[in-house]
MARDRENLO-606683 format. One line per 4 residues: number of its first residue (from 0); their letters; for each residue y, z, x of C-alpha. Coordinates in Angstrom, 3 decimals. Example, Ala and Ser with C-alpha at 12.3 -4.5 7.8 and 13.67 -1.06 7.14 Angstrom:
<sites>
0 = as = -4.500:7.800:12.300; -1.060:7.140:13.670 .
</sites>
This chain:
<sites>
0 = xxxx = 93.065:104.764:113.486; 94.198:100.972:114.071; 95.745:100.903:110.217; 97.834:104.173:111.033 .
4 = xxxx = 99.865:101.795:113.125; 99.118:98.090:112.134; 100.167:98.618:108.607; 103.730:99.372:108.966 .
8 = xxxx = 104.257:96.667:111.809; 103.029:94.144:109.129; 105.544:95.380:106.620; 108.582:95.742:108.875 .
12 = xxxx = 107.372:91.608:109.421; 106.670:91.489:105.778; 110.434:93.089:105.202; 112.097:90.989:107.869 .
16 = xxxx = 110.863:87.542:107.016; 112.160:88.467:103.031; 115.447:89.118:104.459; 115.379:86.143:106.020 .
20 = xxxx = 114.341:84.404:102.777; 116.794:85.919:100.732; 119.449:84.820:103.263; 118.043:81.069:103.126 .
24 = xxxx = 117.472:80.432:99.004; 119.279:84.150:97.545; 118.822:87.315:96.159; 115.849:86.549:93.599 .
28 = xxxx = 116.209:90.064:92.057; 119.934:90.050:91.667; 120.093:86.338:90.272; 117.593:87.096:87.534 .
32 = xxxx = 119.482:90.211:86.236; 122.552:87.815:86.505; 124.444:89.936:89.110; 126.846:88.659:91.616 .
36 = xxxx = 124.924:87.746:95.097; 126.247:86.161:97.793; 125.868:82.445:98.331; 122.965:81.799:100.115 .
40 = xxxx = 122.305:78.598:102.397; 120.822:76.838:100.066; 123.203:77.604:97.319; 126.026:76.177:99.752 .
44 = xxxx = 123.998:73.113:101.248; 123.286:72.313:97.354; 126.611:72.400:96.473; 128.066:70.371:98.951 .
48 = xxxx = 125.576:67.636:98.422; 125.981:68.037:94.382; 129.803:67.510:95.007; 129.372:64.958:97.183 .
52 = xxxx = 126.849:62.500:96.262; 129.328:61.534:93.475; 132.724:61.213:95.559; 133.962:58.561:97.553 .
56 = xxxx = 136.319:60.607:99.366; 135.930:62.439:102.660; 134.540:65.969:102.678; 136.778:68.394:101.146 .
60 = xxxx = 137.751:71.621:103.628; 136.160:73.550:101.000; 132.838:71.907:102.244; 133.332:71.606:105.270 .
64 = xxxx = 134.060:75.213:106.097; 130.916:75.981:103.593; 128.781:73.293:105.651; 130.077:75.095:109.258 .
68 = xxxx = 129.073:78.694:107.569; 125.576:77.322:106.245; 125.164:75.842:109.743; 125.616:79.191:111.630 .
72 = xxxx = 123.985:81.194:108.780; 120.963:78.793:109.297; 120.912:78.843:113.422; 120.712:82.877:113.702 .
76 = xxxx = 117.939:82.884:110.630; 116.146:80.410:112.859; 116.163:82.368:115.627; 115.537:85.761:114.069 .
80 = xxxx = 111.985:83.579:112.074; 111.231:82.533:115.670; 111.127:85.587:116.892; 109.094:87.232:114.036 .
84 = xxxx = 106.153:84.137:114.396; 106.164:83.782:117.857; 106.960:87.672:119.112; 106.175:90.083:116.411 .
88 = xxxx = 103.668:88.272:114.160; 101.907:87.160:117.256; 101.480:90.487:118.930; 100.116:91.829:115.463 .
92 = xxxx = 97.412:89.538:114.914; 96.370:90.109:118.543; 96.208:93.820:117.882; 94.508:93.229:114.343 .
96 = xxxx = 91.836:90.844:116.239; 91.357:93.977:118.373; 90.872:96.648:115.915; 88.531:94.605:114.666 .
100 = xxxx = 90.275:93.445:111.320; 89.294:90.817:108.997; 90.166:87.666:108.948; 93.238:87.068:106.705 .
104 = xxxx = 94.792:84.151:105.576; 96.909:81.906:108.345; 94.884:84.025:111.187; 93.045:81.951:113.261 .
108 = xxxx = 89.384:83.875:113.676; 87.627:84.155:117.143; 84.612:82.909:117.412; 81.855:83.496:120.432 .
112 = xxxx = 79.281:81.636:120.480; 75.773:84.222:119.914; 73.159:84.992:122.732; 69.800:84.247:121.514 .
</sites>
């Protein structure tokens, strides 16, 4: 059966692309039980700009060792949510359209024309 092996691709995507989001904007679940998580890129991008929009003084080292660690953080996250749309989440939906799924949300449907 199709779902046998479809399902669990789509939720080790489903798993991957949360670890990327908790690596971009932080650890939803540990924030709301107010438990130390680790700075995420947004939480250092934020910062810096916070800090800085009300000095007139150059960049601290503080920020910019926090901008050159959001920078990296940011280029491997972009290249593992490449990979995920344009590998993984691609070769899914082709298999889905195969099996003969439904149409789901973001999926662009097939359509052939009918023989009359």
């Amino acid at each position: 059966m199709a779902a046998a092996t479809l399902t669990p691709r789509a939720r080790e995507i489903e798993a991957a692309n949360n670890s990327v989001l908790r690596l971009l904007v932080g650890d939803q679940a540990l924030e709301a039980r107010n438990e130390p998580a680790p700075p995420s890129i947004q939480n250092r991008v934020s910062q810096i700009m916070d800090e800085e929009s009300t000095s007139s003084s150059p960049p601290t080292s503080t920020h910019i060792e926090s901008f050159k660690i959001a920078s990296q953080q940011l280029s491997r996250q972009l290249g593992v949510l490449r990979k995920l749309i344009d590998l993984d989440l691609a070769s899914l939906e082709k298999d889905m359209e195969a099996a003969g799924a439904p149409w789901t949300p973001g999926r662009i449907p097939t359509w052939e024309k009918p023989k009359f």
